[in-house]
Every structure is written in C-alpha cells, then in structure tokens.
KEVEXZA-798923 format. One line per 3 residues: number of its first residue (from 0); their letters; for each residue x, y, z of N, C-alpha, C. Coordinates in nm, 4 decimals. Layout:
% KEVEXZA-798923
NUM = a = X/Y/Z/X/Y/Z/X/Y/Z  ...
//
This chain:
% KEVEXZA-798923
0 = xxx = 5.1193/9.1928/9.8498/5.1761/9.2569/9.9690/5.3247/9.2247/9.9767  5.4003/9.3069/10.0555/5.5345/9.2956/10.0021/5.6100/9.1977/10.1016  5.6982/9.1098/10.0996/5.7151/9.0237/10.1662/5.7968/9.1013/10.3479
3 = xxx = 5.8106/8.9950/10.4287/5.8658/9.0753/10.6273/5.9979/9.1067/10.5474  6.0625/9.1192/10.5833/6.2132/9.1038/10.6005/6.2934/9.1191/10.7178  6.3807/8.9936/10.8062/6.3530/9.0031/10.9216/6.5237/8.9585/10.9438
6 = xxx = 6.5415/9.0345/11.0617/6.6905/8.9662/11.1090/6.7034/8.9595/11.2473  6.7476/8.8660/11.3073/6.7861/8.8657/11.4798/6.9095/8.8233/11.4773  6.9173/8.9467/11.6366/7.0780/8.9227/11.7051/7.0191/8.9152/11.8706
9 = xxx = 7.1530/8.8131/11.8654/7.1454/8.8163/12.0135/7.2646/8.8998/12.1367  7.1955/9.0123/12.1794/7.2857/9.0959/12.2385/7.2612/9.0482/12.4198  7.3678/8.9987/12.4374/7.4391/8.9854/12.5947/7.2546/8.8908/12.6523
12 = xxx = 7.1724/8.8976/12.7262/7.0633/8.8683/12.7694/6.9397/8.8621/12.6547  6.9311/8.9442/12.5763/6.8315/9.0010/12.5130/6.7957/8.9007/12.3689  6.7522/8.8406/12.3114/6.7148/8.8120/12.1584/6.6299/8.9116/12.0938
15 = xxx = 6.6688/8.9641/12.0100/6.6159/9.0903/11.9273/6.5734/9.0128/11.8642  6.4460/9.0906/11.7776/6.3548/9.0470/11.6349/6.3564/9.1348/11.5545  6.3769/9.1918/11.4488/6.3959/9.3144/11.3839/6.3107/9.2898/11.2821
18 = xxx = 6.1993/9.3488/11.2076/6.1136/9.3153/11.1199/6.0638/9.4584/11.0461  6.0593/9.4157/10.8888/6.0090/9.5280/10.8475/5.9511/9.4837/10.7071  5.8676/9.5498/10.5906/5.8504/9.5368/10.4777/5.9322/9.6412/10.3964
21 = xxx = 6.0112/9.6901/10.4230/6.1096/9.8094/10.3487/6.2429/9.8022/10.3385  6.2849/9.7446/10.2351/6.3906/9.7073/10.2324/6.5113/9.7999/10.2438  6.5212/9.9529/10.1943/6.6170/10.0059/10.2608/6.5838/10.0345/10.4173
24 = xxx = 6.4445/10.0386/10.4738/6.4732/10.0528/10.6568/6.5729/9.9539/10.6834  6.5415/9.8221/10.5947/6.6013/9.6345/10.6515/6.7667/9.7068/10.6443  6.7912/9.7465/10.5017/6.9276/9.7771/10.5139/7.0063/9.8370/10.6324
27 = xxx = 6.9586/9.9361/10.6423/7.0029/10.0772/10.7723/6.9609/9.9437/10.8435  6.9030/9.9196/10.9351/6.9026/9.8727/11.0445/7.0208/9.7471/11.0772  6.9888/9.6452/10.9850/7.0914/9.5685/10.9853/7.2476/9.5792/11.0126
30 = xxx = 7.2460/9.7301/10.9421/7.3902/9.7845/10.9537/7.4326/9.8451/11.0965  7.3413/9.9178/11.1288/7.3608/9.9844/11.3025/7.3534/9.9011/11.4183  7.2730/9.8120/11.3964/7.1886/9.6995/11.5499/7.2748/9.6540/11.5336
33 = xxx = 7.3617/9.6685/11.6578/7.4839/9.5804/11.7068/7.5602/9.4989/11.5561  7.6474/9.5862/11.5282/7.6346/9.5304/11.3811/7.7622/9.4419/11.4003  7.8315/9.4172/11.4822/7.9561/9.2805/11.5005/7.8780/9.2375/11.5791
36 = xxx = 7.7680/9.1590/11.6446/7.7370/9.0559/11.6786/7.6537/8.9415/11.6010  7.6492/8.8424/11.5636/7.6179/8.7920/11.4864/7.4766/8.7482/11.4710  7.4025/8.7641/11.3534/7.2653/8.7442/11.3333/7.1907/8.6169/11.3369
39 = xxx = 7.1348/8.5887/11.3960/7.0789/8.4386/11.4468/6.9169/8.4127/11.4460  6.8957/8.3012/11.3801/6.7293/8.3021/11.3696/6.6500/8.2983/11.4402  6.5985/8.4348/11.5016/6.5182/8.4169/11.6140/6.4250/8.3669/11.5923
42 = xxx = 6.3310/8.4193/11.4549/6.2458/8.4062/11.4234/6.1522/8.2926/11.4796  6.2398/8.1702/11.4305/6.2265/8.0156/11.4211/6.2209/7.9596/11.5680  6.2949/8.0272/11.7028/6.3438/8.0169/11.8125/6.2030/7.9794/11.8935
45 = xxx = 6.2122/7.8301/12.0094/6.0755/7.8115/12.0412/6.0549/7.8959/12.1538  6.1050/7.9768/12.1850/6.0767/8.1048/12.2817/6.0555/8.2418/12.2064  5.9309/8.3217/12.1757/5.9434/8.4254/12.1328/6.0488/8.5148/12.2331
48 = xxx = 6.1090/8.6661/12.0876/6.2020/8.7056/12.1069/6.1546/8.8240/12.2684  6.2654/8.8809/12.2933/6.2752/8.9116/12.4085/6.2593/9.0912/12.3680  6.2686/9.1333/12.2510/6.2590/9.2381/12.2036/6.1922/9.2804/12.0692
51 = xxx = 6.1161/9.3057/12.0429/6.0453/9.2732/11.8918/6.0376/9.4215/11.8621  6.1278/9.4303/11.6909/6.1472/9.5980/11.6788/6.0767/9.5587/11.5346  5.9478/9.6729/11.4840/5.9039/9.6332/11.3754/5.9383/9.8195/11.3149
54 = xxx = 5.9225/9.7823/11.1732/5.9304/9.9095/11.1354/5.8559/9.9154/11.0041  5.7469/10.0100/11.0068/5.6113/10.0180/10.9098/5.6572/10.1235/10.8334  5.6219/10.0929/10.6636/5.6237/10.2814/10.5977/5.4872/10.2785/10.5811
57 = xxx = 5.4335/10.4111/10.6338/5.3112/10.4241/10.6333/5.3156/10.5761/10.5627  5.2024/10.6233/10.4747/5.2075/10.7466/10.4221/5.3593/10.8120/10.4300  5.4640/10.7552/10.3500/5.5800/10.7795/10.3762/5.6584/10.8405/10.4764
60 = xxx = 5.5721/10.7679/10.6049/5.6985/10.7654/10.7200/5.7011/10.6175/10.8015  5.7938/10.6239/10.8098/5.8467/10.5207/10.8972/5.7852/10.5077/11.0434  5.7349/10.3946/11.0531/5.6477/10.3801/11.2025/5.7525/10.2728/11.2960
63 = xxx = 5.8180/10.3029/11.3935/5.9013/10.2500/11.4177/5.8371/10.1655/11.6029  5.8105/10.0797/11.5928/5.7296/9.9691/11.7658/5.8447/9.9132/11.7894  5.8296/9.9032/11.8938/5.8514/9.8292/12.0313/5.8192/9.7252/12.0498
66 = xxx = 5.8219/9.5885/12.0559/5.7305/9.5075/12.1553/5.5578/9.5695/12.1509  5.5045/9.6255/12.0050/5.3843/9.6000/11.9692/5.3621/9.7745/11.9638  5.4084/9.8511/12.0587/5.4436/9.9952/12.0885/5.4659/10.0733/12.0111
69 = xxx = 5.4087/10.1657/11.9536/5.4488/10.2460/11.8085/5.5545/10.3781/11.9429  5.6747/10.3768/11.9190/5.7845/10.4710/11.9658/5.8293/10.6083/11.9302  5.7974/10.5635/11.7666/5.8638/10.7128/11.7296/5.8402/10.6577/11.5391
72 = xxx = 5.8142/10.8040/11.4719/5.7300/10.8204/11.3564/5.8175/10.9315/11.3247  5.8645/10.9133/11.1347/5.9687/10.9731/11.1220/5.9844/10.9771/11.0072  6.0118/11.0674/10.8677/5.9749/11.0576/10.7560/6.1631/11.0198/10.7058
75 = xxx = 6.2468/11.0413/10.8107/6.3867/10.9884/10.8089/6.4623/10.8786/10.8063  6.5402/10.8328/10.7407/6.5868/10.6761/10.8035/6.6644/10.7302/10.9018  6.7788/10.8070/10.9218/6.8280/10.8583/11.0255/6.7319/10.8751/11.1286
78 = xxx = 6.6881/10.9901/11.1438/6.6226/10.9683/11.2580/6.5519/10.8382/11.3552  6.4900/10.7378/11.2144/6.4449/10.5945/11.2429/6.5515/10.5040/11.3054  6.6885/10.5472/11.2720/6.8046/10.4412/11.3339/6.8281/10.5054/11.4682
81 = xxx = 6.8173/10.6478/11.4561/6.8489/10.7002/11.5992/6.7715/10.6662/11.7154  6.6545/10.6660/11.7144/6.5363/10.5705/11.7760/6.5428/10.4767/11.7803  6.5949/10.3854/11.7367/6.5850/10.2289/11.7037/6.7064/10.2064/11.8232
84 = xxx = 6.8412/10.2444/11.7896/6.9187/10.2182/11.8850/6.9094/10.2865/12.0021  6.8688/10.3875/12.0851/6.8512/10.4723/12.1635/6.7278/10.3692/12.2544  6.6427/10.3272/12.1715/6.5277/10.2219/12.2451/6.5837/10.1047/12.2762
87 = xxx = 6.6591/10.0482/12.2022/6.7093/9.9347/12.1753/6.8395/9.9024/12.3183  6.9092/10.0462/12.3442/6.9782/10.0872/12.4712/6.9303/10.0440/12.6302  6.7933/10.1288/12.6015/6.7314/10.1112/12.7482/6.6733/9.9566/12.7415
90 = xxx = 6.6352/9.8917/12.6226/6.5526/9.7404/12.6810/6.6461/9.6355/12.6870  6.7576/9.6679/12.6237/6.8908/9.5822/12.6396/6.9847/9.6044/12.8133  6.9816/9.6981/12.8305/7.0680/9.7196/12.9587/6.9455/9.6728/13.0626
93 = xxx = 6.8486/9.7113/13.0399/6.7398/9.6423/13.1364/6.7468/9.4841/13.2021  6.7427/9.4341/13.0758/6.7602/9.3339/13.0743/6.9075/9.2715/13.1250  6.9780/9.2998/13.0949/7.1038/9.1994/13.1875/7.1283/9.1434/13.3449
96 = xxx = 7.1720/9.0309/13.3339/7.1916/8.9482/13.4355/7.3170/8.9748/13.4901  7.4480/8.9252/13.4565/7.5682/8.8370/13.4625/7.6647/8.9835/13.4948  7.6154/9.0838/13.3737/7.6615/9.1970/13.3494/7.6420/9.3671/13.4133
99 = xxx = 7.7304/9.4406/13.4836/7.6939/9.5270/13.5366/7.7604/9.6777/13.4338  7.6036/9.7320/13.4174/7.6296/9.8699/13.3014/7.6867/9.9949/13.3576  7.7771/10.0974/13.2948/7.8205/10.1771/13.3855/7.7434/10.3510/13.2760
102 = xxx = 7.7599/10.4247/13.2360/7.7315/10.4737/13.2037/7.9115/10.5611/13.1721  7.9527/10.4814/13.0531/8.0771/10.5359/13.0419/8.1041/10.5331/12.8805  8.1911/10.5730/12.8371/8.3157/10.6000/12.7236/8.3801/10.4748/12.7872
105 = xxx = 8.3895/10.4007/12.6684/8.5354/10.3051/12.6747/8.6119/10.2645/12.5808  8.7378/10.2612/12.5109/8.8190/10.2550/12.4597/8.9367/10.1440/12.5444  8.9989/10.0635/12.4154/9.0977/9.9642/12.4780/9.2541/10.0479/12.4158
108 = xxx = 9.3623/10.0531/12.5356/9.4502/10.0787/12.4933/9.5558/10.0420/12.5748  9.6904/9.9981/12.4911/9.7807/9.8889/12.5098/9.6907/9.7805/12.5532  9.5844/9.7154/12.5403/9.5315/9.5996/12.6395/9.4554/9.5940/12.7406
111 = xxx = 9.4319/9.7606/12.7602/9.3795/9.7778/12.8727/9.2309/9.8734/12.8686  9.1225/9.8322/12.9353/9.0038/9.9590/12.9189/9.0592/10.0883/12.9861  9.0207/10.2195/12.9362/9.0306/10.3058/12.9916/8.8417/10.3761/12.9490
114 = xxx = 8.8135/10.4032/13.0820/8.6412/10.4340/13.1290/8.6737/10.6257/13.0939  8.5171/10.6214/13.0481/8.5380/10.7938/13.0699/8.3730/10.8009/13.1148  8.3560/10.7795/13.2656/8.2145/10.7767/13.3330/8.1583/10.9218/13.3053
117 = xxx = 8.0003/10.9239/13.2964/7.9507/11.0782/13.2907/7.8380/11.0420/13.1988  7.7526/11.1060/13.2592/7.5856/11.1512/13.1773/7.6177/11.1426/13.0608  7.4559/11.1500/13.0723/7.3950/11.1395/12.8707/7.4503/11.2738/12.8376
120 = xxx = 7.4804/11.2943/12.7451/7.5299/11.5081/12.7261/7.6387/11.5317/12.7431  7.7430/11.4437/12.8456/7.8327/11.5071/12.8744/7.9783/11.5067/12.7836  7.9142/11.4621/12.6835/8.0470/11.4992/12.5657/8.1154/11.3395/12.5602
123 = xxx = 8.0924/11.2286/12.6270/8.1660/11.1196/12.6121/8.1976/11.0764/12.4472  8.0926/11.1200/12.3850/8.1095/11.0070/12.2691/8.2221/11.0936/12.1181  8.1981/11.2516/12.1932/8.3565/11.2966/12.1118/8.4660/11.2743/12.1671
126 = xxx = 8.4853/11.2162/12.2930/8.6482/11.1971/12.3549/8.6500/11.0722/12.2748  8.5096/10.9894/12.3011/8.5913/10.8128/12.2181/8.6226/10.8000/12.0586  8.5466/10.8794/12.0307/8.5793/10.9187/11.8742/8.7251/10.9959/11.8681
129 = xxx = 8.7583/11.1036/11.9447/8.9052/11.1128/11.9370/8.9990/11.0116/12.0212  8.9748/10.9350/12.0353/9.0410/10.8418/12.0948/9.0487/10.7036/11.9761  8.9645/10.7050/11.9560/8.9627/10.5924/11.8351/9.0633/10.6245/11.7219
132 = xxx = 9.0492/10.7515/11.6580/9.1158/10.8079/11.5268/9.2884/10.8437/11.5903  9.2843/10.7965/11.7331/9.3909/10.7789/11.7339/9.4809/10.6337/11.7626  9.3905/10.5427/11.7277/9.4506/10.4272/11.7546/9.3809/10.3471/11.8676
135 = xxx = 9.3221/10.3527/11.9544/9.2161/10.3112/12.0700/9.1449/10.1961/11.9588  9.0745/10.0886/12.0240/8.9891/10.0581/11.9971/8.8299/10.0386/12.0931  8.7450/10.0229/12.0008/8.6326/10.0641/12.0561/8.5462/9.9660/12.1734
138 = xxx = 8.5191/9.9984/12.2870/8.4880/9.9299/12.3423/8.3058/9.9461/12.3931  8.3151/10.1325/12.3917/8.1478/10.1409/12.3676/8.1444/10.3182/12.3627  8.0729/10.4147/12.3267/8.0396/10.5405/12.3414/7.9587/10.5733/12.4552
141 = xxx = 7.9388/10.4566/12.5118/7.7728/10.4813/12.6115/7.7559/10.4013/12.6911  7.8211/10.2811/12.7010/7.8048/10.1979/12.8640/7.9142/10.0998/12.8645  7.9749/10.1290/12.9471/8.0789/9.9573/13.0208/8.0389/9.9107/13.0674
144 = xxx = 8.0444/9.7408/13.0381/8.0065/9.6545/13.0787/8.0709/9.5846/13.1451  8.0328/9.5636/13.2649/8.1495/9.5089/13.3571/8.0878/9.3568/13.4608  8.1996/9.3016/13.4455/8.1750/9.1259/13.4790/8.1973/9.1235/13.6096
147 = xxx = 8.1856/9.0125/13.6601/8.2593/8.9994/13.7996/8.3855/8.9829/13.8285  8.4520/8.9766/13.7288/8.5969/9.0008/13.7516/8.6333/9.0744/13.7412  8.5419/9.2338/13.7175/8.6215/9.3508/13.7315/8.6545/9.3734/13.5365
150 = xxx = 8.5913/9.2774/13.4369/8.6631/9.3132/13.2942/8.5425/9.3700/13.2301  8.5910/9.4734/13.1675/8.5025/9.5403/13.0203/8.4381/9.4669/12.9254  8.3715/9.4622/12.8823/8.2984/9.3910/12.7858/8.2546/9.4618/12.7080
153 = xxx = 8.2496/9.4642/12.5208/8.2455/9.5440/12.4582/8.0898/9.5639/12.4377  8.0655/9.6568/12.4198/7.9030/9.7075/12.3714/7.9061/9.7883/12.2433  7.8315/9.6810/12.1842/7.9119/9.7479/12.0012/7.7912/9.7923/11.9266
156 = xxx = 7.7705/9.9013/11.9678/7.6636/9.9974/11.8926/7.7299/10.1324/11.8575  7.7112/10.1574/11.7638/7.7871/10.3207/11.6544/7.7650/10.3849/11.7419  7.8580/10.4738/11.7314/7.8822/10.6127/11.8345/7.7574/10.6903/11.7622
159 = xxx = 7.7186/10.8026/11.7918/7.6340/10.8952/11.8121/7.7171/11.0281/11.8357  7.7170/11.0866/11.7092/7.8352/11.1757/11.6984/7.7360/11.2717/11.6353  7.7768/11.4441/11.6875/7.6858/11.5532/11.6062/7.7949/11.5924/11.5002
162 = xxx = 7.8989/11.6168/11.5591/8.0012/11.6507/11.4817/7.9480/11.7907/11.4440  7.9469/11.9049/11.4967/7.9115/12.0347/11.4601/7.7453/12.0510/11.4235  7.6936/11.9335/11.4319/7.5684/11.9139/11.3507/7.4381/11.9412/11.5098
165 = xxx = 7.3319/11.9952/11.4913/7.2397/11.9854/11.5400/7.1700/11.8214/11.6208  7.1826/11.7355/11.5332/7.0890/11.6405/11.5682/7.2514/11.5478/11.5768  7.2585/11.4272/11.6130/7.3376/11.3069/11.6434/7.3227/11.2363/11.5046
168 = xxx = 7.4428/11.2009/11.4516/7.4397/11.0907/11.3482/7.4968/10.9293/11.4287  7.4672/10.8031/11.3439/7.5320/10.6896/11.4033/7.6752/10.6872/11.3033  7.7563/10.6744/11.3452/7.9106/10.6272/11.2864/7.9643/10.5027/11.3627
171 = xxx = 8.0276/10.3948/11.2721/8.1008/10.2809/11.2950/8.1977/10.3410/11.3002  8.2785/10.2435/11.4153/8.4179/10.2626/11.4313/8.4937/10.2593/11.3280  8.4704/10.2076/11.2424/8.5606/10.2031/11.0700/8.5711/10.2842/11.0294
174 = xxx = 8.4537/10.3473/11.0350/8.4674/10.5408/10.9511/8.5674/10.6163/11.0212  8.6006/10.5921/11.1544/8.7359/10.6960/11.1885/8.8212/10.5834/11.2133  8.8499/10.5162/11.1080/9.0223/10.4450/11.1042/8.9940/10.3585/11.2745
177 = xxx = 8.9251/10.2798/11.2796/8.9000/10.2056/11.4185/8.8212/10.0602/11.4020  8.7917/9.9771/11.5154/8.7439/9.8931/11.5137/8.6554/9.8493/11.6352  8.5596/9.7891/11.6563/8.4737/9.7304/11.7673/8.5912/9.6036/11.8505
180 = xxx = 8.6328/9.6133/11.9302/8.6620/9.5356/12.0405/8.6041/9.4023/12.0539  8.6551/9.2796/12.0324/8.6215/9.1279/12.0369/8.6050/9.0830/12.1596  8.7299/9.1232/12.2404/8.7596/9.0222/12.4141/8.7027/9.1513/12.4924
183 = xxx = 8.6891/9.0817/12.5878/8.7045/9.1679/12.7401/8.8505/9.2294/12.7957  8.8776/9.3275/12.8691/8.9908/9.4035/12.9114/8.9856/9.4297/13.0539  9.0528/9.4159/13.1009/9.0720/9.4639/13.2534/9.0979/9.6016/13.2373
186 = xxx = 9.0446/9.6841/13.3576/9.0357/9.8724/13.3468/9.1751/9.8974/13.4033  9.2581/9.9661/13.3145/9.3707/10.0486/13.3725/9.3345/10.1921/13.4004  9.2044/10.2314/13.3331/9.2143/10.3883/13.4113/9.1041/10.4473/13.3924
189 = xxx = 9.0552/10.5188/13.5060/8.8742/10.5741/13.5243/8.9201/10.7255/13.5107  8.8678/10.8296/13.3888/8.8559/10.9315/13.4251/8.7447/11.0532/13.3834  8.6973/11.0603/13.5092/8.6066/11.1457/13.5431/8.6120/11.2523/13.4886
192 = xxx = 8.5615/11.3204/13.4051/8.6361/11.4331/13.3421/8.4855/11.5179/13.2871  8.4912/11.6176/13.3838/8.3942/11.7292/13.3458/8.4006/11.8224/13.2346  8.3121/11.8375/13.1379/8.3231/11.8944/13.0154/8.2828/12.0614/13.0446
195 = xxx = 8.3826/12.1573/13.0227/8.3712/12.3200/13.0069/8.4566/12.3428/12.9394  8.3610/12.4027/12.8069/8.4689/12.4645/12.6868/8.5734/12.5269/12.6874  8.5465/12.6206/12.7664/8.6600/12.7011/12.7904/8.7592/12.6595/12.9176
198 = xxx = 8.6976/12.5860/12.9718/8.8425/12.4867/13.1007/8.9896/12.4661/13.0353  9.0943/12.5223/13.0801/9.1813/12.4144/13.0332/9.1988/12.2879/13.1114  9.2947/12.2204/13.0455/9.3214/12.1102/13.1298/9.3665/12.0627/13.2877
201 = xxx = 9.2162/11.9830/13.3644/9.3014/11.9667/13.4932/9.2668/11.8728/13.5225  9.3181/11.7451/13.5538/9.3166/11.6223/13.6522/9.3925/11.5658/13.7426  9.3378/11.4832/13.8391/9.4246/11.5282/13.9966/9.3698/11.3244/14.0373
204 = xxx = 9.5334/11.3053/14.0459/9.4319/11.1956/14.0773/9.4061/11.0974/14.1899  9.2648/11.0230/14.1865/9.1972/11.0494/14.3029/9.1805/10.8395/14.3602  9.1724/10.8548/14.5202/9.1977/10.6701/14.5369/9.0784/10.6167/14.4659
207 = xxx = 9.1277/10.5016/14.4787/9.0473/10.3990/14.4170/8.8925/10.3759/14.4803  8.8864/10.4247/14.6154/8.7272/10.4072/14.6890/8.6428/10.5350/14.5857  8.7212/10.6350/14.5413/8.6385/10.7366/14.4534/8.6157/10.6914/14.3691
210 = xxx = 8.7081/10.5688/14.2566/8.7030/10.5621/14.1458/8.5831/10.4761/14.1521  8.5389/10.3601/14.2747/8.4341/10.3081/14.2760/8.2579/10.4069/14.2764  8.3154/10.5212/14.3281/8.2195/10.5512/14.3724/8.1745/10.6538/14.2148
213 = xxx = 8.2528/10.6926/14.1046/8.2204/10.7157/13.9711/8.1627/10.6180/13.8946  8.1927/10.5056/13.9177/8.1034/10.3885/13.8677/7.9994/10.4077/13.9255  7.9487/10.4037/14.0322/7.8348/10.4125/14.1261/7.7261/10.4917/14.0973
216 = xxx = 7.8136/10.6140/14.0636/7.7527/10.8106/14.0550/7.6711/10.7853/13.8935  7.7091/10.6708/13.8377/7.6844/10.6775/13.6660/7.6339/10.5121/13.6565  7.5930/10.4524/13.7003/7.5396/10.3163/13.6619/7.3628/10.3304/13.6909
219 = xxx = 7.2768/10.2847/13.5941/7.1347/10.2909/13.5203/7.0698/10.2194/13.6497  7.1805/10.1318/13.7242/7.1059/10.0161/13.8133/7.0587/10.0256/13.9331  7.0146/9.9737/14.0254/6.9595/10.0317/14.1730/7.0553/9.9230/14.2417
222 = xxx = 7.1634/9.9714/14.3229/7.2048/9.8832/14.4109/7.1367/9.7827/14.4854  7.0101/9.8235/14.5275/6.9456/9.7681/14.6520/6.9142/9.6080/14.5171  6.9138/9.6427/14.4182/6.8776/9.5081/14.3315/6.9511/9.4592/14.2375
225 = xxx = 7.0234/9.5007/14.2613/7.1922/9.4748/14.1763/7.3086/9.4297/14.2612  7.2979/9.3339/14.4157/7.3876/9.3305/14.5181/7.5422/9.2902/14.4456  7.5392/9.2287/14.3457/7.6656/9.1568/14.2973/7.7119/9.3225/14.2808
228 = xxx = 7.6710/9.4019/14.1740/7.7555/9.5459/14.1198/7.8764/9.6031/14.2248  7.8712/9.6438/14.3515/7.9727/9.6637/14.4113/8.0403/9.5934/14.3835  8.0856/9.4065/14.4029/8.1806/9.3693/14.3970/8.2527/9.3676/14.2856
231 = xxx = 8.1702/9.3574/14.1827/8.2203/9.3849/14.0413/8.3065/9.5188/13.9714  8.2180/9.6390/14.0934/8.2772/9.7528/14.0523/8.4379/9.7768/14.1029  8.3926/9.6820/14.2579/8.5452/9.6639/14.3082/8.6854/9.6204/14.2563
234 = xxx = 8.6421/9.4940/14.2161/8.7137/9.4206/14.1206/8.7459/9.5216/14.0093  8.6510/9.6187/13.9109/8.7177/9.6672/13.8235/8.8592/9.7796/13.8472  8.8315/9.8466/13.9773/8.8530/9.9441/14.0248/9.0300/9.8705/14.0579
237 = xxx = 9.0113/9.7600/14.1313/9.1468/9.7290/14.1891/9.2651/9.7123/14.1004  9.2851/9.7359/13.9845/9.3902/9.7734/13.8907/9.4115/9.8732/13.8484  9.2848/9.9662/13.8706/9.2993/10.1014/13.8356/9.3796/10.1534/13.8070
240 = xxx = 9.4294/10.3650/13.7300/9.4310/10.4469/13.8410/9.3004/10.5537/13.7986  9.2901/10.6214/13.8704/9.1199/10.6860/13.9014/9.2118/10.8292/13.8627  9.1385/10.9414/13.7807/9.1753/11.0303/13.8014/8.9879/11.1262/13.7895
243 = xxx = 8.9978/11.2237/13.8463/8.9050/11.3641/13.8255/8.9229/11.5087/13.7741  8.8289/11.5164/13.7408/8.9057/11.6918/13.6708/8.8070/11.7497/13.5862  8.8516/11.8229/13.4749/8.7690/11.9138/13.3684/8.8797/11.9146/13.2590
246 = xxx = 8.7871/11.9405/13.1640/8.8651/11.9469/13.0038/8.7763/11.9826/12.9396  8.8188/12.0663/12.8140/8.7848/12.1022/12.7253/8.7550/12.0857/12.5648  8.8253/12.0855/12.4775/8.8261/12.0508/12.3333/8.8613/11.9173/12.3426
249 = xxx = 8.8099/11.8511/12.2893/8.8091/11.6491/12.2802/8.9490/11.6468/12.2254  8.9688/11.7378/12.1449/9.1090/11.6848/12.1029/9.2383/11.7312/12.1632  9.2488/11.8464/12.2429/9.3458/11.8672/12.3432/9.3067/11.7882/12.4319
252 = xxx = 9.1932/11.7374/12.4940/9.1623/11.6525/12.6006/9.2449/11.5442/12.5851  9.2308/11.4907/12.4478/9.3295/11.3459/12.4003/9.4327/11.3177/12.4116  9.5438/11.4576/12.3958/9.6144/11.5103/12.3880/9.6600/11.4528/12.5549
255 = xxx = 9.6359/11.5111/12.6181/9.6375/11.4892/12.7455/9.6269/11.3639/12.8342  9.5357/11.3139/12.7613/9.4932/11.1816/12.7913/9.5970/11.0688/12.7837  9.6701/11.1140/12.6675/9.7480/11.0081/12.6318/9.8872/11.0321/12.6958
258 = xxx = 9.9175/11.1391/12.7194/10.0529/11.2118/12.7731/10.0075/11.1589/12.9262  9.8958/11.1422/12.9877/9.8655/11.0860/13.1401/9.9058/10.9406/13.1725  9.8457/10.8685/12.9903/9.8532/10.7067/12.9864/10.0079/10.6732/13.0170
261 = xxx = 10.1241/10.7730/12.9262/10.2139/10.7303/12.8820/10.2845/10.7672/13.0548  10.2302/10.8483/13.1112/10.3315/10.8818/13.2542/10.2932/10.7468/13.3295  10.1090/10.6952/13.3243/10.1366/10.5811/13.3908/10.1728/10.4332/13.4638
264 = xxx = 10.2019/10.4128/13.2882/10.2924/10.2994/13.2036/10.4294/10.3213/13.3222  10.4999/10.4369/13.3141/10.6302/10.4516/13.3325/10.6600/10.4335/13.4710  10.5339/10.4847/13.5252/10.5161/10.4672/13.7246/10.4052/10.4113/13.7295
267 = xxx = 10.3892/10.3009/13.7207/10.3038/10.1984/13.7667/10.2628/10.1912/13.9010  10.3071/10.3083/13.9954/10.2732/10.2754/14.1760/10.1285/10.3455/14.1363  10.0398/10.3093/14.2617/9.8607/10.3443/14.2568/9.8372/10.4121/14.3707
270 = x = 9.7683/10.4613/14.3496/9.7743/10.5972/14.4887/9.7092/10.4938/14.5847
//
C-alpha cells in the first residue's frame, strides 16, 4: 500500500492536516494551501488538527474530505485544488478569534492597504490581479483581515482568476510579476466599486461612517457575535479615504485607481 503523505500549516486560528497517498495531489496541494505560511508538524501535535483535508484516488478520481466528509469528487487536479481552497476558505474564516474578515480585494501600496469590498462574483480578484502586475503587493483576492487596530493582515491564498476562461484557475502572485505581503498595513483607501461592463468610470467620494458601513455590507460575520468587529472596523476606517462608484474593464479601472491614489497622496485632507 502506498505510503500518507502529509503536510500541516498553521493558518491564523486553524491547524490544517493535509493528507493523501498521491503524490502529484501532495504536490498541487502543497503548492496552493496557503503556500507562504510555513509548514509545521501537525501530525505529531498533542491536540488533533482543527481541519483534516484528505485526498483519495479512487477509480481515477480524486476524492477530496473534510474533517472525515467526502466534499467534492473530481477526475481533475485543478478542479481538486479549487475545492480544496474554496473549503479550506469557509472553515478557516469560521474559525477566527483575534481577527475580523471582510469580504474584500486587498493590495498594499506605498505602505498602505487599499480594500476593494464586494461579493463573491463581483470581479474583485481581476482588479487585484491588475493591481499586482502593476506593482501592488498582495494582500488577499477574497478577504481582509482586520485587527483591532484597524491593520490588514495578509491572507495568502492564489487568486482565482478565469482569465477569459469558463471555470477559475489558482495563480500565485509570482506569476504576474508580484508577491504575498509579510506585515500588516494600515487602510489608506476603501473602494466600493460596482462592476458594469459597459460603465465608464465613476467614483464620488463618500465619509468615513459609509466606509464603515462597506465593511459591514461585506463581512461573513454576525455582529450580534462578533461585538469587537465594529471597533476594529472603526479603527480601520479612521485613516481612510472611502470612495463609491462603478467601473468597468479591470484595467482602465486601474488606470483610475491609481490616478485617484496619486491625487490622494497630494491632498491628504479626509472628507
């Protein structure tokens, strides 16, 4: 019988277990699951892990569990990584304590997070990809993490990019000339930005009680059990500036984006 092959990371709350007998699944996975945080022996750990991801080839497909749970069955490794992290999303954000999730795009630039809040669908993870290939670094495609001091915290899982394509591929920030984010950042700028193809460009921008309340409109969490999150969201908010609007093509959007950054460098006053 063919020997486990097994790796754990520990992401923010969570100890992952990753286990499989297939050594290219072991590969792919290793490479996507939070792949800058560092791998640590859960195995051995006198607390079983907090997430146990196994992955079976059975009649040549990939049987991909949960915490004992068969999830998703797939004759793909792609598809098997797309599942893997997509599951791996919801039992990780579940889980946090310390940390409040927003449901955003984040990118660090000059030093600073800039948030792009908005649904699953709503195009976030091609603005951070054009934002990256332009020099940004990566802070997450899919959730900010935000402390009580109001700072970003990186969430370093591959973007999820179709790129003209039907289904979502995973891409590292490396593949577009970029990198995963080490420290935390204080937010210089929230923008809300509604995706219509054909929109041109408009953002208007809006106080800081709104910009809280886009964190609010887009976080996974239930206030009534999350009491710290307001203050945290507050704190992020109070350096702000908040803008709202619509845009179109990710890369005129960028375009824009950055021509907004560079006006607010120059006038630093906050509405």
């Amino acid at each position: 019988m063919p020997s486990t092959l097994s790796f754990g990371v520990r992401a923010f709350d969570s100890n992952i277990l990753v286990e499989t007998v297939c050594p290219e699944a072991f590969d792919t996975l290793q490479r996507y699951i939070f792949p800058s945080l560092p791998r640590v022996d859960v195995a051995s750990a006198s607390a079983p892990p907090s997430i146990w991801i196994r992955v079976e080839l059975i009649a040549n497909r990939f049987e991909l569990s949960v915490d004992g749970v068969c999830v998703a069955s797939t004759t793909h490794l792609e598809a098997l990584t797309l599942a893997a992290i997509k599951f791996l999303d919801e039992a990780v954000i579940s889980r946090l304590t310390s940390l409040c999730a927003v449901h955003a795009g984040a990118v660090v630039v000059e030093g600073q997070a800039l948030l792009l809040p908005g649904t699953s669908h709503a195009g976030k993870s091609s603005l951070v990809a054009e934002l990256l290939r332009r020099g940004a670094t990566c802070l997450s495609d899919e959730y900010a993490l935000i402390d009580l001091e109001g700072r970003v915290h990186p969430y370093p899982r591959p973007l999820l990019l179709r790129n003209g394509k039907p289904v979502q591929s995973a891409v590292l920030p490396q593949e577009i000339n970029s990198c995963f984010a080490v420290n935390s950042a204080p937010v210089g700028w929230i923008l809300e930005l509604a995706y219509q193809p054909d929109h041109a460009w408009s953002a208007a921008e809006a106080p800081q009680g709104e910009g809280v309340m886009m964190l609010l409109r887009n976080t996974p969490h239930v206030l009534a059990e999350s009491p710290h999150m307001l203050h945290a969201f507050m704190r992020a908010v109070s350096g702000a500036r908040c803008y709202a609007g619509y845009r179109g093509d990710a890369s005129q959007a960028v375009d824009h984006i950055f021509e907004l950054l560079a006006s607010t460098v120059k006038n630093p006053s906050h509405a």
